[in-house]
Residue frames as a rotation matrix with the C-alpha (Angstrom) as fourth column:
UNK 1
0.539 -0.003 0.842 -15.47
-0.356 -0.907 0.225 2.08
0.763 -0.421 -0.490 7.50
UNK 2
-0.033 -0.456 -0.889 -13.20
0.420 0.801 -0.426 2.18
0.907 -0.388 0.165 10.15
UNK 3
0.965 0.261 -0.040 -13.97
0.225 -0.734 0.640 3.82
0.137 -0.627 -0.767 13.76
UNK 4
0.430 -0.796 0.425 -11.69
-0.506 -0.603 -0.617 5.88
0.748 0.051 -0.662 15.32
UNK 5
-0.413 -0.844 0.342 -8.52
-0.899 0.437 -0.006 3.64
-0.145 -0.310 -0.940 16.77
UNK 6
0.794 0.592 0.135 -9.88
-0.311 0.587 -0.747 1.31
-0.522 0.551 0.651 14.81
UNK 7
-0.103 -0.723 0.683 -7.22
0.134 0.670 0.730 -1.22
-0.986 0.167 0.028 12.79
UNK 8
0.939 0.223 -0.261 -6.80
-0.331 0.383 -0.863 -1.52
-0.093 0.897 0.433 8.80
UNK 9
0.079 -0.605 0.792 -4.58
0.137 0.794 0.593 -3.99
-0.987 0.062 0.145 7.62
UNK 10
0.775 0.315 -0.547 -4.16
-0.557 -0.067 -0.828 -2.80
-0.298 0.947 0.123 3.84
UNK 11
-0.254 -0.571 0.781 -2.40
0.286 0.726 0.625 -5.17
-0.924 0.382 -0.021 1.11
UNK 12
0.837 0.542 0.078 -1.89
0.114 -0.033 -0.993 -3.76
-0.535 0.840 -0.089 -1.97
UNK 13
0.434 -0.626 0.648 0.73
0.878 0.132 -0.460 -3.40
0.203 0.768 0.607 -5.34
UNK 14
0.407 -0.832 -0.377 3.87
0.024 -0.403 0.915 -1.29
-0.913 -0.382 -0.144 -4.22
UNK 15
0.649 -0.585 0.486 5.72
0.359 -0.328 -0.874 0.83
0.671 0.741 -0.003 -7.07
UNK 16
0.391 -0.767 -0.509 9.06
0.919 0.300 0.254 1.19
-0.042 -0.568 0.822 -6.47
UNK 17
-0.675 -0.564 -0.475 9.48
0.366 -0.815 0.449 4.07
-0.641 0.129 0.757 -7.78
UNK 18
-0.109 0.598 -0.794 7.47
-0.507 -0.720 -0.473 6.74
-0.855 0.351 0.382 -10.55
UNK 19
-0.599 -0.009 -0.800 8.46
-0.729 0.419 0.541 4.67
0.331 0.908 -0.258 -13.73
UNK 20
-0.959 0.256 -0.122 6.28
0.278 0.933 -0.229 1.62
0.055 -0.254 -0.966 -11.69
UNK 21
-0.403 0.877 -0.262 3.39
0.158 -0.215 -0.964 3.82
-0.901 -0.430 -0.052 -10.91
UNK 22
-0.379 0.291 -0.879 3.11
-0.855 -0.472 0.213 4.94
-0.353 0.832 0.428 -14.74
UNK 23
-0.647 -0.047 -0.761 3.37
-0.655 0.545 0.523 1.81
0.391 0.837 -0.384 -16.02
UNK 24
-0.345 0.670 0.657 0.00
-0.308 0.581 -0.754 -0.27
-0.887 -0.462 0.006 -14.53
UNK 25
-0.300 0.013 -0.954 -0.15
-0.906 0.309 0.289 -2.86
0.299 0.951 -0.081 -17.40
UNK 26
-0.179 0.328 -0.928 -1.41
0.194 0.936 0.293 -5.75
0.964 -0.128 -0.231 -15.52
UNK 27
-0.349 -0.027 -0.937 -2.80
0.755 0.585 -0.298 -6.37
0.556 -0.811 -0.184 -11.61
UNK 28
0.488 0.773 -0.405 -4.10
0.870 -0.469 0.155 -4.10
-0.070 -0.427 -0.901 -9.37
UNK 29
0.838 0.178 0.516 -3.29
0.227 -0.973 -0.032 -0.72
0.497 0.144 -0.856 -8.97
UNK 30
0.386 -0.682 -0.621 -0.37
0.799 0.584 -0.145 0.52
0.462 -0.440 0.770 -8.10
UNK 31
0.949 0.160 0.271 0.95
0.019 -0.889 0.458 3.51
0.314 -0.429 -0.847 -5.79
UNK 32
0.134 -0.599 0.790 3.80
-0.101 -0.801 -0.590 5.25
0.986 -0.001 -0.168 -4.60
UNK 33
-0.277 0.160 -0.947 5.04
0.927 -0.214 -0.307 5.19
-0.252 -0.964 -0.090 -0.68
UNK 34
-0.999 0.035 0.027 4.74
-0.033 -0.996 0.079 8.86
0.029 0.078 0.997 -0.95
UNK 35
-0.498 0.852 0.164 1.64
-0.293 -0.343 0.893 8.48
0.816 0.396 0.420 -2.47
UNK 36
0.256 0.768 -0.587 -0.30
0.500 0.414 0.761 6.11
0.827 -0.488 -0.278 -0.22
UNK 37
-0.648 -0.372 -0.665 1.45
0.750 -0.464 -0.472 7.82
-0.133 -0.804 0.580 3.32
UNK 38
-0.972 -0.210 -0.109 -0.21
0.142 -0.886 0.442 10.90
-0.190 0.414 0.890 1.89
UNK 39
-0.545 0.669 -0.506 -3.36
-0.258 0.440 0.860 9.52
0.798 0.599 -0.067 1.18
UNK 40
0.151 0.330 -0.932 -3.73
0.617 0.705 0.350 8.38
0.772 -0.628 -0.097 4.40
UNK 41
-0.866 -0.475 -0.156 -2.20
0.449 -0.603 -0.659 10.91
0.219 -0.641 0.735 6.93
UNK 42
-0.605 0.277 0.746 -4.81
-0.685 -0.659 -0.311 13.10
0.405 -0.699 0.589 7.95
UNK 43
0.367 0.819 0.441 -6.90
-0.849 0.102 0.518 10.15
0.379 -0.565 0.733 9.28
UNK 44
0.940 -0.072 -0.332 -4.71
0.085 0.996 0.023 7.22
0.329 -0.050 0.943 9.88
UNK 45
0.117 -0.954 0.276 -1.26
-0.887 0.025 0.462 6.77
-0.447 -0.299 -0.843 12.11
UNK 46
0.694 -0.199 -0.692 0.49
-0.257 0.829 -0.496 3.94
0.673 0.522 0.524 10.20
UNK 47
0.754 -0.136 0.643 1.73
-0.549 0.406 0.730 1.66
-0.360 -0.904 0.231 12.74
UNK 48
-0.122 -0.973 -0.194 4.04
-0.422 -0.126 0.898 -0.04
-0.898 0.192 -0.396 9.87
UNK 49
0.812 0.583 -0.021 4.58
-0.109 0.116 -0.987 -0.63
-0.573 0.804 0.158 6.77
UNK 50
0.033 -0.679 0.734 6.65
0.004 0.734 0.679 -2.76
-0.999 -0.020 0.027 4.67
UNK 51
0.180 0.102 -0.978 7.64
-0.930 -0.306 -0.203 -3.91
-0.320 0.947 0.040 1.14
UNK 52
0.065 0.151 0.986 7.24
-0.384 0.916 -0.115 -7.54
-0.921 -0.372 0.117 0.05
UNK 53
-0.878 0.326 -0.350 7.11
-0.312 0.166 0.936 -9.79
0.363 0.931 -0.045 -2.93
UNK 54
0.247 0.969 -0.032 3.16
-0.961 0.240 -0.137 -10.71
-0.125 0.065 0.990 -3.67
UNK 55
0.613 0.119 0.781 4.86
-0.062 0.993 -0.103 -14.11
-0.787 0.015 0.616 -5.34
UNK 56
-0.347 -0.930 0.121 7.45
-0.011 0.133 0.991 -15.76
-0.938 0.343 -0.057 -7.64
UNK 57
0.257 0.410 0.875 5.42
0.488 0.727 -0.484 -16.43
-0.834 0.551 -0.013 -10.34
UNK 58
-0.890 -0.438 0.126 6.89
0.335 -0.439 0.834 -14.51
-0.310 0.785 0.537 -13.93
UNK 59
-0.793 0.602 0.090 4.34
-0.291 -0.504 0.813 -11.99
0.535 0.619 0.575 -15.48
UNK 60
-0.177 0.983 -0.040 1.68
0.430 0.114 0.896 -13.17
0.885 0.142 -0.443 -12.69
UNK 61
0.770 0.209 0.603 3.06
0.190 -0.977 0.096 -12.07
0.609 0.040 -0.792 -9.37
UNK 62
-0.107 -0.974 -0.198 6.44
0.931 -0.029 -0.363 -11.71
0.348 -0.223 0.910 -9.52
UNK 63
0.042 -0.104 0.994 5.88
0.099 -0.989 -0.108 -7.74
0.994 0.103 -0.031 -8.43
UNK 64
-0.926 -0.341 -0.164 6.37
0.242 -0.200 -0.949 -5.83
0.291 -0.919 0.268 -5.13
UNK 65
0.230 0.955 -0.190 3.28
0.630 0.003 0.777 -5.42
0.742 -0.298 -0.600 -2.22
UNK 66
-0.688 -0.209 0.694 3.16
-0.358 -0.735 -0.576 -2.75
0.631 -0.645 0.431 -0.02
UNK 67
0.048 0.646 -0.762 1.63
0.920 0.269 0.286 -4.33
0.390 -0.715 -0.581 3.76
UNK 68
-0.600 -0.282 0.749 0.60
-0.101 -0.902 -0.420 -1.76
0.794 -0.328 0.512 5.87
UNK 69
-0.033 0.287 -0.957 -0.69
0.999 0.027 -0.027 -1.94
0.018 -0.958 -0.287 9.71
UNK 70
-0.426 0.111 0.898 -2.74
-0.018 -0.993 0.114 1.67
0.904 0.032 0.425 10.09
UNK 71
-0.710 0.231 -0.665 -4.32
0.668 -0.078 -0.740 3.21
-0.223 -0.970 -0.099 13.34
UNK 72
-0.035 0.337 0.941 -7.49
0.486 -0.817 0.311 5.48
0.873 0.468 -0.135 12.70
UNK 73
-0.901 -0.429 0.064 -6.54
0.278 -0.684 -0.674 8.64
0.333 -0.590 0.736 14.30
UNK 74
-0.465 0.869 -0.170 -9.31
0.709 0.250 -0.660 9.60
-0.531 -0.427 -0.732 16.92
UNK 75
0.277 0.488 0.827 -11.78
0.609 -0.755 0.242 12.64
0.743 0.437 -0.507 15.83
């Protein structure tokens, strides 16, 4: 849980695009900006939010991370 204006720091697998979000064949889940923004909006102000690699490694994680720096929004 986070209180209101509370921090979350989220780190997670970044699809670039719909053909990335279908295709979750290995690692964690993966989402959509759209999606996650969306997801998040009626309680969180996202303070920023980035794309990254996770790591170089071929087939372990060579894929893209979405960082994100949220604000929960007060009640």
């Amino acid at each position: 849980m986070c209180r209101p204006g509370g921090l979350w720091v989220h780190v997670g697998a970044a699809a670039l695009g719909e053909d990335d979000a279908l295709n979750q064949s290995g690692g964690p889940s993966w989402t959509t900006e759209e999606t996650f923004l969306a997801a998040v909006d009626t309680w969180f102000t996202v303070l920023d939010l980035r794309i990254a690699d996770f790591g170089r490694r071929p087939g372990v994680t060579d894929w893209a991370a979405g960082y994100a720096v949220l604000r929960r929004r007060e009640d």
